[in-house]
DRENKE-424670 format. One record per residue (C-alpha): residue number from 1; residue in three letters; x, y, z. Coordinates in steps of 0.2 Angstrom, whole numbers. Layout:
<recs>
<k=NUM, r=Ala, u=X, v=Y, w=Z> $
...
</recs>
This chain:
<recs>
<k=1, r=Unk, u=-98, v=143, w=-90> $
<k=2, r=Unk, u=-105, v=133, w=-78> $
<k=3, r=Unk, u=-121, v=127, w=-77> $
<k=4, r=Unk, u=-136, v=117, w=-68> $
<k=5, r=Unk, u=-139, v=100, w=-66> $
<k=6, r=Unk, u=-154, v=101, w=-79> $
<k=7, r=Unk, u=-144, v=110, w=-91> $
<k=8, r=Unk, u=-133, v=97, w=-90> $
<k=9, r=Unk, u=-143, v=83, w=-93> $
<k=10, r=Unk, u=-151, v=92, w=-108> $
<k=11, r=Unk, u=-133, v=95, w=-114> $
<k=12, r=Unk, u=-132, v=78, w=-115> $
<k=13, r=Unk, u=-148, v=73, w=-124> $
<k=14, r=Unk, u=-140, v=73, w=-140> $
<k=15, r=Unk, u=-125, v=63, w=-134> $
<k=16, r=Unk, u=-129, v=46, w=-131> $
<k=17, r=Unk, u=-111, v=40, w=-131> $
<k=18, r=Unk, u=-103, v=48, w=-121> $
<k=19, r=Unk, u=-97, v=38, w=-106> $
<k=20, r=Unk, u=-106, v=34, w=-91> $
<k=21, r=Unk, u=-94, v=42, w=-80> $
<k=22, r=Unk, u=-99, v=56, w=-86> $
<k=23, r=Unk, u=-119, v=55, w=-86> $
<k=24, r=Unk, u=-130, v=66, w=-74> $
<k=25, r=Unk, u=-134, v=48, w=-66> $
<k=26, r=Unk, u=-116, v=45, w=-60> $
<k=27, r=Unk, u=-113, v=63, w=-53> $
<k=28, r=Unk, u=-129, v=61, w=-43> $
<k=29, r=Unk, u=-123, v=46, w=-36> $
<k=30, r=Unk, u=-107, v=55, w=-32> $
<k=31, r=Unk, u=-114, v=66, w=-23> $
<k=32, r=Unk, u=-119, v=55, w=-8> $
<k=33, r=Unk, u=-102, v=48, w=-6> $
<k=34, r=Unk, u=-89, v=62, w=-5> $
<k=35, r=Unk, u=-91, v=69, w=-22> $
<k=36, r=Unk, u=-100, v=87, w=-27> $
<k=37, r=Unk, u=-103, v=88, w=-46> $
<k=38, r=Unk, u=-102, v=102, w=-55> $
<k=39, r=Unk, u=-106, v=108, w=-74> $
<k=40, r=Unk, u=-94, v=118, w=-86> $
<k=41, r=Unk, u=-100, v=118, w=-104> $
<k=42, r=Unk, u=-91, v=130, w=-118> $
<k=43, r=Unk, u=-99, v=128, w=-135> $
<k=44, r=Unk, u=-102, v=109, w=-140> $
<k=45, r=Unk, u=-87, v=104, w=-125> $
<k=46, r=Unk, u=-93, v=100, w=-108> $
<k=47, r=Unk, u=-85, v=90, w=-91> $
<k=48, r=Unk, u=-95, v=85, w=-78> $
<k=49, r=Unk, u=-80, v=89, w=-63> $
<k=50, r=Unk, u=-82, v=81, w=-46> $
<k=51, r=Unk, u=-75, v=88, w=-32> $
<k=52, r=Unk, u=-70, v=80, w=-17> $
<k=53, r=Unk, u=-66, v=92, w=-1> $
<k=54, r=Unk, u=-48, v=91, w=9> $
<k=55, r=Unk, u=-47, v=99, w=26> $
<k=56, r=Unk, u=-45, v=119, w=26> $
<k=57, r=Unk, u=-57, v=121, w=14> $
<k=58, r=Unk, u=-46, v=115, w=-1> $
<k=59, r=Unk, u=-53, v=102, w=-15> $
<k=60, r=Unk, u=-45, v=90, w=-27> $
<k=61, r=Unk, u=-55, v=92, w=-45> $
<k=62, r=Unk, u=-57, v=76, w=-56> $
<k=63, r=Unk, u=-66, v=72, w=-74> $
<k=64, r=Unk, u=-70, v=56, w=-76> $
<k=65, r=Unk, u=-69, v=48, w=-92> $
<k=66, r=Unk, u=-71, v=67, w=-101> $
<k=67, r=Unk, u=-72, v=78, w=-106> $
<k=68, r=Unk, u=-87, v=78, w=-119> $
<k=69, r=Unk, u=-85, v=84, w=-137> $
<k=70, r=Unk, u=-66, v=93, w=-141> $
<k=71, r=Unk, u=-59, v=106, w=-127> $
<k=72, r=Unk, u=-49, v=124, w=-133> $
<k=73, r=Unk, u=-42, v=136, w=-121> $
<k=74, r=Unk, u=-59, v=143, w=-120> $
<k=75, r=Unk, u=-66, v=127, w=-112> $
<k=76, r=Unk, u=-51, v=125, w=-102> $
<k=77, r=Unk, u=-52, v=143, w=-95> $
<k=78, r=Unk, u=-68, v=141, w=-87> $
<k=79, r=Unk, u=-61, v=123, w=-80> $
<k=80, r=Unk, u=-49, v=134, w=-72> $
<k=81, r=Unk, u=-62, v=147, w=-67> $
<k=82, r=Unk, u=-72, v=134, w=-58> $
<k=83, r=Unk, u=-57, v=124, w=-50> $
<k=84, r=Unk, u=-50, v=141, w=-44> $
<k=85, r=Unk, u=-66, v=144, w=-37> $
<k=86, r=Unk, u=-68, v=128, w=-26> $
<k=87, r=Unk, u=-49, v=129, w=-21> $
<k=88, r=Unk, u=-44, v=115, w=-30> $
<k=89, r=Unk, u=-26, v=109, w=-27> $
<k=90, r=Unk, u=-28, v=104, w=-45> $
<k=91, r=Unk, u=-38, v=95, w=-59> $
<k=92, r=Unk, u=-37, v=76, w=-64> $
<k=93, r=Unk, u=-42, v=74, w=-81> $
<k=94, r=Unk, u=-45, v=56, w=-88> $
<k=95, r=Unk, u=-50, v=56, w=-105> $
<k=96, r=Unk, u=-62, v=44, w=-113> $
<k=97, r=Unk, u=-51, v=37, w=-127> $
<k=98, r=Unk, u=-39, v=25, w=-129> $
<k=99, r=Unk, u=-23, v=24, w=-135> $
<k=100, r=Unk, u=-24, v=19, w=-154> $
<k=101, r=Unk, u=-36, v=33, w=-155> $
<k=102, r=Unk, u=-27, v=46, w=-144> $
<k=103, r=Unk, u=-28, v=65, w=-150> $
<k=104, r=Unk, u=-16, v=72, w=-139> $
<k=105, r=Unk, u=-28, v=89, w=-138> $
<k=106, r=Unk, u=-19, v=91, w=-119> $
<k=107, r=Unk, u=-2, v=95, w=-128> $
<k=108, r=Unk, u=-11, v=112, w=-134> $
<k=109, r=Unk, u=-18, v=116, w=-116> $
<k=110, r=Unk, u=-12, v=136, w=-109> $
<k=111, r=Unk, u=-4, v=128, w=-93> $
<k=112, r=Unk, u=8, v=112, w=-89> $
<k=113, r=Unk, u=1, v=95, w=-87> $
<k=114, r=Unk, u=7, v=83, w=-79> $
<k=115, r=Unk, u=6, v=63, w=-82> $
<k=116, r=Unk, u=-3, v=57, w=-69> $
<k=117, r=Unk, u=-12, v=38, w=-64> $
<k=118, r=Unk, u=-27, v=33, w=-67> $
<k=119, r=Unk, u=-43, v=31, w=-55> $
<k=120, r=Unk, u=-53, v=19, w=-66> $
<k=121, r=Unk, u=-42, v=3, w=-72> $
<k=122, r=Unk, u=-32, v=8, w=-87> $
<k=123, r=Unk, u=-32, v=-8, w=-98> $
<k=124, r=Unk, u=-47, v=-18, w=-100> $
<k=125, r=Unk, u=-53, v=-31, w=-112> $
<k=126, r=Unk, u=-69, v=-26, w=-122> $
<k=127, r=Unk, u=-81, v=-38, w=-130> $
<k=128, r=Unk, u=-87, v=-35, w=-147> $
<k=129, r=Unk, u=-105, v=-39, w=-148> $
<k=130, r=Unk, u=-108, v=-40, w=-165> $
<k=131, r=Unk, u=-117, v=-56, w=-175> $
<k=132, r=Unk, u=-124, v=-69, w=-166> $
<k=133, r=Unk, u=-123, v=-79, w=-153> $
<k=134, r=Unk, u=-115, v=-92, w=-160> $
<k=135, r=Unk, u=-102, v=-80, w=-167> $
<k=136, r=Unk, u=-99, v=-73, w=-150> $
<k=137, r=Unk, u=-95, v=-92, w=-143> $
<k=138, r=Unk, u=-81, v=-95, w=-156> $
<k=139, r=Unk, u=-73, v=-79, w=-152> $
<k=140, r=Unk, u=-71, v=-88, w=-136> $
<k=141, r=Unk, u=-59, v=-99, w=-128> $
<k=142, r=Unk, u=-64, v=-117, w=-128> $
<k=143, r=Unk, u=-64, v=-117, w=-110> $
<k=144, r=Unk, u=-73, v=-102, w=-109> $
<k=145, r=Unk, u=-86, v=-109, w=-121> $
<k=146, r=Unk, u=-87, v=-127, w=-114> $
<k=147, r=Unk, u=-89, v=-118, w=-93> $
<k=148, r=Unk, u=-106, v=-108, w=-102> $
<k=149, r=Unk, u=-113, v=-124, w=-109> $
<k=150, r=Unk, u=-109, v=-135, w=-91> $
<k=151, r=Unk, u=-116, v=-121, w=-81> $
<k=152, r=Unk, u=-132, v=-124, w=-93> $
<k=153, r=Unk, u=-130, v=-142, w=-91> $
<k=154, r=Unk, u=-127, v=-142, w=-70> $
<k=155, r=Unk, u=-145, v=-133, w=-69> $
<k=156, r=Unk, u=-138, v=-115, w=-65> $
<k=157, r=Unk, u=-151, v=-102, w=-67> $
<k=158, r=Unk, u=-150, v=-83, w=-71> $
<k=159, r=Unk, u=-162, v=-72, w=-66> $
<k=160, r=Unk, u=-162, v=-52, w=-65> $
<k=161, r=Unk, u=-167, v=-47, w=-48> $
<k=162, r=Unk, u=-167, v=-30, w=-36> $
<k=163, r=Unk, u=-161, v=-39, w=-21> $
<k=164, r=Unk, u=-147, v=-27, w=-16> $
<k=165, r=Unk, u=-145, v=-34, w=1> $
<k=166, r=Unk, u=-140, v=-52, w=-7> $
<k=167, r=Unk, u=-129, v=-44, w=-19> $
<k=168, r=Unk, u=-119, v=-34, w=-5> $
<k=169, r=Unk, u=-119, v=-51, w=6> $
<k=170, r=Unk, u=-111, v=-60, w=-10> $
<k=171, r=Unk, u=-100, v=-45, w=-11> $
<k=172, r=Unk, u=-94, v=-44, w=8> $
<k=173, r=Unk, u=-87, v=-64, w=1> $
<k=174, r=Unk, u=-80, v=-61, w=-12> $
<k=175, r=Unk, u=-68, v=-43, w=-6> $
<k=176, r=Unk, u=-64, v=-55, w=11> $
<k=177, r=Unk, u=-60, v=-69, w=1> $
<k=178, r=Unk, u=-50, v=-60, w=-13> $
<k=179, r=Unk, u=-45, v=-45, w=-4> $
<k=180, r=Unk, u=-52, v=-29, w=-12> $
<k=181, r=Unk, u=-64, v=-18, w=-4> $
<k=182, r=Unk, u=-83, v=-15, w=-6> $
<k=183, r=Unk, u=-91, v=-2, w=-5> $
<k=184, r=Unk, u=-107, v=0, w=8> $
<k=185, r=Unk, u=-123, v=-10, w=3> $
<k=186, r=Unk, u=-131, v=7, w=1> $
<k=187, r=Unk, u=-121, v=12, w=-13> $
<k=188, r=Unk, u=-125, v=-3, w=-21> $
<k=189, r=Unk, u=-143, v=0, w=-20> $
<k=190, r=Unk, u=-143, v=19, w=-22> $
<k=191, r=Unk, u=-132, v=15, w=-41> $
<k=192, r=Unk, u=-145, v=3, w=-44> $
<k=193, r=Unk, u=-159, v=14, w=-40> $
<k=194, r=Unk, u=-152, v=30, w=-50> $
<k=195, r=Unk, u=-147, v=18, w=-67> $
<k=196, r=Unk, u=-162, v=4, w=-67> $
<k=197, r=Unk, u=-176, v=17, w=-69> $
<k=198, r=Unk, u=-172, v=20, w=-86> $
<k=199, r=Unk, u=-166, v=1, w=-89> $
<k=200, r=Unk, u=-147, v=7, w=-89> $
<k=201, r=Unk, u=-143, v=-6, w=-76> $
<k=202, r=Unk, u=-148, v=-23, w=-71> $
<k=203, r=Unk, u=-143, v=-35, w=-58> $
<k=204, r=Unk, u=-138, v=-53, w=-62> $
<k=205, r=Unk, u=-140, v=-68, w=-51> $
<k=206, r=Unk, u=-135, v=-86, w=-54> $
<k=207, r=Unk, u=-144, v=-97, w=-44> $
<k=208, r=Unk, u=-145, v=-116, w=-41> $
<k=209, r=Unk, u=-159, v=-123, w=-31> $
<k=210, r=Unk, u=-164, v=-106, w=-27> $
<k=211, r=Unk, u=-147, v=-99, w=-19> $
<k=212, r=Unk, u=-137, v=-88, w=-25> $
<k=213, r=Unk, u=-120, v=-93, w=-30> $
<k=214, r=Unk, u=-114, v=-77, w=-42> $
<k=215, r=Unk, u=-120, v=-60, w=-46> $
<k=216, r=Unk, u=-115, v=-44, w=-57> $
<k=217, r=Unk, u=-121, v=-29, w=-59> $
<k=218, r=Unk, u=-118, v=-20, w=-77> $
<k=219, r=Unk, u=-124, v=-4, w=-86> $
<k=220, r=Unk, u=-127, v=3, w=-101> $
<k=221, r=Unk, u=-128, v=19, w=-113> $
<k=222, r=Unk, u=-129, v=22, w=-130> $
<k=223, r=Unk, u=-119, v=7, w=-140> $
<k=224, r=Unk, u=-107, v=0, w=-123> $
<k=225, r=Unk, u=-112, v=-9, w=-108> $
<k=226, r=Unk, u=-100, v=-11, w=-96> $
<k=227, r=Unk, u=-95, v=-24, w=-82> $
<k=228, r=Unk, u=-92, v=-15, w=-66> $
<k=229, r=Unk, u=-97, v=-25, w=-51> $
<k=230, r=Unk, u=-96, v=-44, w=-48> $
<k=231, r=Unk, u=-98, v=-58, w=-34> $
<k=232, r=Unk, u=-98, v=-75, w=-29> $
<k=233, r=Unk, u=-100, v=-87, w=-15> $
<k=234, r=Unk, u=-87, v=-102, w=-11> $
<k=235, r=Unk, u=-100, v=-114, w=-15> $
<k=236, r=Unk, u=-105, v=-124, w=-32> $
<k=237, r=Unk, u=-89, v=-117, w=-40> $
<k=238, r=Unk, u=-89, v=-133, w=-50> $
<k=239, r=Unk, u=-105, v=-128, w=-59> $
<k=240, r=Unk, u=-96, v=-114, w=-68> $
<k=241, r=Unk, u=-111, v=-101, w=-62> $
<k=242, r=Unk, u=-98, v=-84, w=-67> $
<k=243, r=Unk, u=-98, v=-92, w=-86> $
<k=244, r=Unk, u=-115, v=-92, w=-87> $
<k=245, r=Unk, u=-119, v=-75, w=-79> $
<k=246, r=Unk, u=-108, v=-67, w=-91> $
<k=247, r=Unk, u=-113, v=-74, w=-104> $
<k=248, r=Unk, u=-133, v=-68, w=-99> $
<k=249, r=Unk, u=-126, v=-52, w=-97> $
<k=250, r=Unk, u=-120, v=-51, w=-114> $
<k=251, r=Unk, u=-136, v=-53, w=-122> $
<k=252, r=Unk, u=-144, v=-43, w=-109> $
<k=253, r=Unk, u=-133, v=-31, w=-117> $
<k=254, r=Unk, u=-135, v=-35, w=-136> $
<k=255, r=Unk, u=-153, v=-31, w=-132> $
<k=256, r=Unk, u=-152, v=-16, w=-125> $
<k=257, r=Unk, u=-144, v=-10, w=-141> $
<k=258, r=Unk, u=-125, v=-12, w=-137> $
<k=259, r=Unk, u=-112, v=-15, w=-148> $
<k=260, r=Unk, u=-97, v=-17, w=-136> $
<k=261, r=Unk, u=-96, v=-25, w=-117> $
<k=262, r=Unk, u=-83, v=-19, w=-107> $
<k=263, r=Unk, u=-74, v=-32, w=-94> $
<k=264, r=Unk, u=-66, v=-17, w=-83> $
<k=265, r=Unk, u=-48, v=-20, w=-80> $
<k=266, r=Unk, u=-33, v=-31, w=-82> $
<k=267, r=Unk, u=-16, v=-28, w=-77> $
<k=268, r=Unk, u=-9, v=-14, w=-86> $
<k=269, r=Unk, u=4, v=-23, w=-93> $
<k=270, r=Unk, u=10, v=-29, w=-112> $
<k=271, r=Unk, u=-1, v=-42, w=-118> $
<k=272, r=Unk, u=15, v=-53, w=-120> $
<k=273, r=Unk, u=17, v=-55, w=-100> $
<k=274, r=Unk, u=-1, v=-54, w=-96> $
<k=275, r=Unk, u=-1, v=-72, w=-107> $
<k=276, r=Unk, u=17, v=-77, w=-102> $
<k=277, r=Unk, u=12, v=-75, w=-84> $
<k=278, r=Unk, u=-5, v=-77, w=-79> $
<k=279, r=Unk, u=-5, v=-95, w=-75> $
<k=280, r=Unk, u=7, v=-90, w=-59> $
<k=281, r=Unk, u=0, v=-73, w=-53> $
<k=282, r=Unk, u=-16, v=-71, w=-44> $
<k=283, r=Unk, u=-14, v=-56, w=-35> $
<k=284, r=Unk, u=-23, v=-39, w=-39> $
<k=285, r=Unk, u=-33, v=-40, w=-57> $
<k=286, r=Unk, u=-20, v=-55, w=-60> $
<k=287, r=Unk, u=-33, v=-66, w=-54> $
<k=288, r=Unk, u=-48, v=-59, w=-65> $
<k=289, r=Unk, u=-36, v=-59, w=-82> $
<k=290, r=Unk, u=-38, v=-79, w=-84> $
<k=291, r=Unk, u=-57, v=-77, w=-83> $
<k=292, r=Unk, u=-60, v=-61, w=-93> $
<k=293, r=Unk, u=-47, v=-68, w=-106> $
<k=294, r=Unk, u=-57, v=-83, w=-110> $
<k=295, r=Unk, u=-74, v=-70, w=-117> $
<k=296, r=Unk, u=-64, v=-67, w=-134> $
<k=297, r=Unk, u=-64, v=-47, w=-129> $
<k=298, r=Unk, u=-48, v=-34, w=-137> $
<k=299, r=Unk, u=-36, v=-31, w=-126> $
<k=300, r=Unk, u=-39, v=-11, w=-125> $
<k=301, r=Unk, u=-28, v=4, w=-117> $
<k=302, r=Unk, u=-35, v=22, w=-112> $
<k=303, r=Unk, u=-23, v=35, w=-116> $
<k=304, r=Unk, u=-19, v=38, w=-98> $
<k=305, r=Unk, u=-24, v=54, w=-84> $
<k=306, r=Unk, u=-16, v=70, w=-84> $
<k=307, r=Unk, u=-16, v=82, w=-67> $
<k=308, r=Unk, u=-18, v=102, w=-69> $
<k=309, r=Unk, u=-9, v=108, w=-56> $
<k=310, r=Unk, u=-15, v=125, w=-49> $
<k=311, r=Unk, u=-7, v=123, w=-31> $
<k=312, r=Unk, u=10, v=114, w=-33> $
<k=313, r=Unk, u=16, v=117, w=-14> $
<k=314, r=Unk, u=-1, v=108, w=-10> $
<k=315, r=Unk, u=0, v=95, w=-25> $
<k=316, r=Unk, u=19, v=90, w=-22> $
<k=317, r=Unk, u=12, v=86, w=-2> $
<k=318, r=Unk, u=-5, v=78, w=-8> $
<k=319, r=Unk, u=8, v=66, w=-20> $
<k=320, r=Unk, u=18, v=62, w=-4> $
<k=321, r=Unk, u=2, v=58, w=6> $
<k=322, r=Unk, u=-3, v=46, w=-8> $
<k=323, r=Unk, u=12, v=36, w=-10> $
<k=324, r=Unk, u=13, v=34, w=8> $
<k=325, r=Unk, u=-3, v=29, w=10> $
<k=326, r=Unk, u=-1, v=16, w=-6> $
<k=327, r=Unk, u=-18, v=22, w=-12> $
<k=328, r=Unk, u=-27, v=32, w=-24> $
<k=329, r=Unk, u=-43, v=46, w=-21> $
<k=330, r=Unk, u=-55, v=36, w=-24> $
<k=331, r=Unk, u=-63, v=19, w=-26> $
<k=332, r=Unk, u=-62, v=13, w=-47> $
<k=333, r=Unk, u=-80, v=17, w=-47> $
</recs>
């Protein structure tokens, strides 16, 4: 059935590890920029569904990184309820798992699923926070581990700040530079605002006589902390400034109770070419995989999206507009 906003977030209270794609925090951020959230819960199973409006009062449906707790038809049929209800060409489900742990529980839905891509990046690199820091550093690469220490030595400072509008500036550099778009600085300040309160979120700068030469902004809940924006500037590249901040954010999340911190995206391809070709490519997530690799993460895989289709006229059309377009609906975050 579907419920409130409140109910939701209650439904939640006992679930501290579910994704953050999935908290009542993200869906309230979703709201501002496209997205409508609503609430279907079915026993212990529940999907926060964001629904984004096409013209003639139609919607595409969407479950980030959900749904929460083990769906049966019953769950599914008030999905469908809900969808049907908001016009929705169809349903993008993408579950939080990954591959080695995939259940497969869409195989036993009532109606045909189709394999579909995914909106967040499907491979990724997750860094295992466990022991101490000295453990951490041997997990990593020798480069990797000798850039933390020069960015030490070279006097780069991190410090956690609010200062949105610095962040966005950094940002603004680093999508011109490397070609990837940003989104507006109040989004950036309005995720900030909805996840810092309750210290889910904190914003990273590294700094060298005062100026800010790379920032991040991560979030946490429960036991993982992930890694989901990032900047810096052209200058003082040679002090290593990135190293370090990801190496503070690290900690950052080791004290806030984490047990994993997740890089965000690689290319989703096999581990043997990501090695055998890095060093050449540069293009698209190519040119973050030499610099996530060093952090000794795991290489990790989500089990992949899958579309319920209610309006397969409509769908087939929506496809041809995508391909056409070369893009997907909606920013990775």
């Amino acid at each position: 059935m579907e419920i409130t906003a409140a109910e939701w977030a209650q439904f939640l209270e006992d679930k501290p590890e579910i994704h953050i794609l999935q908290s009542l925090e993200w869906g309230e951020l979703k709201r501002n920029y496209g997205w409508h959230p609503v609430y279907v819960v079915e026993g212990d199973t529940g999907a926060q569904i964001l629904f984004r409006s096409l013209p003639l009062g139609l919607t595409i449906a969407y479950i980030p990184k959900g749904p929460v707790g083990i769906p049966d038809c019953h769950f599914w049929k008030s999905v469908d309820a809900v969808c049907h209800k908001h016009h929705a060409i169809f349903l993008k489900v993408e579950p939080d798992s990954w591959e080695c742990k995939s259940e497969g529980w869409w195989e036993d839905a009532s109606e045909e699923w189709v394999t579909s891509d995914t909106i967040q990046p499907r491979q990724t690199i997750v860094i295992p926070l466990d022991g101490d820091e000295q453990e951490w550093l041997s997990r990593m690469s020798q480069k990797t581990r000798y850039n933390v220490r020069l960015a030490q030595k070279k006097d780069v400072q991190v410090i956690a700040s609010d200062d949105i509008s610095s962040f966005h500036q950094l940002m603004q550099v680093t999508g011109q530079r490397d070609e990837f778009g940003v989104h507006s600085l109040a989004y950036y300040q309005d995720a900030y605002r909805h996840f810092s309160t309750a210290g889910n979120c904190v914003l990273l700068a590294a700094t060298y006589s005062g100026r800010w030469l790379a920032a991040l902004m991560a979030f946490m809940r429960g036991s993982r902390a992930w890694y989901f924006y990032g900047a810096s500037s052209d200058e003082e590249r040679n002090r290593m400034p990135t190293y370090l901040l990801q190496w503070e954010a690290m900690k950052w999340a080791a004290t806030c109770g984490c047990k994993t911190y997740d890089l965000w995206g690689v290319p989703d391809v096999p581990e043997q070419d990501l090695e055998e070709n890095f060093t050449r490519r540069s293009d698209g997530l190519w040119g973050v995989y030499r610099f996530k690799r060093g952090f000794g993460g795991m290489l990790m895989r989500s089990i992949g999206a899958w579309d319920r289709v209610y309006k397969r006229g409509l769908y087939r059309l929506y496809q041809l507009y995508r391909r056409r377009n070369g893009g997907q609906i909606a920013h990775s975050q």
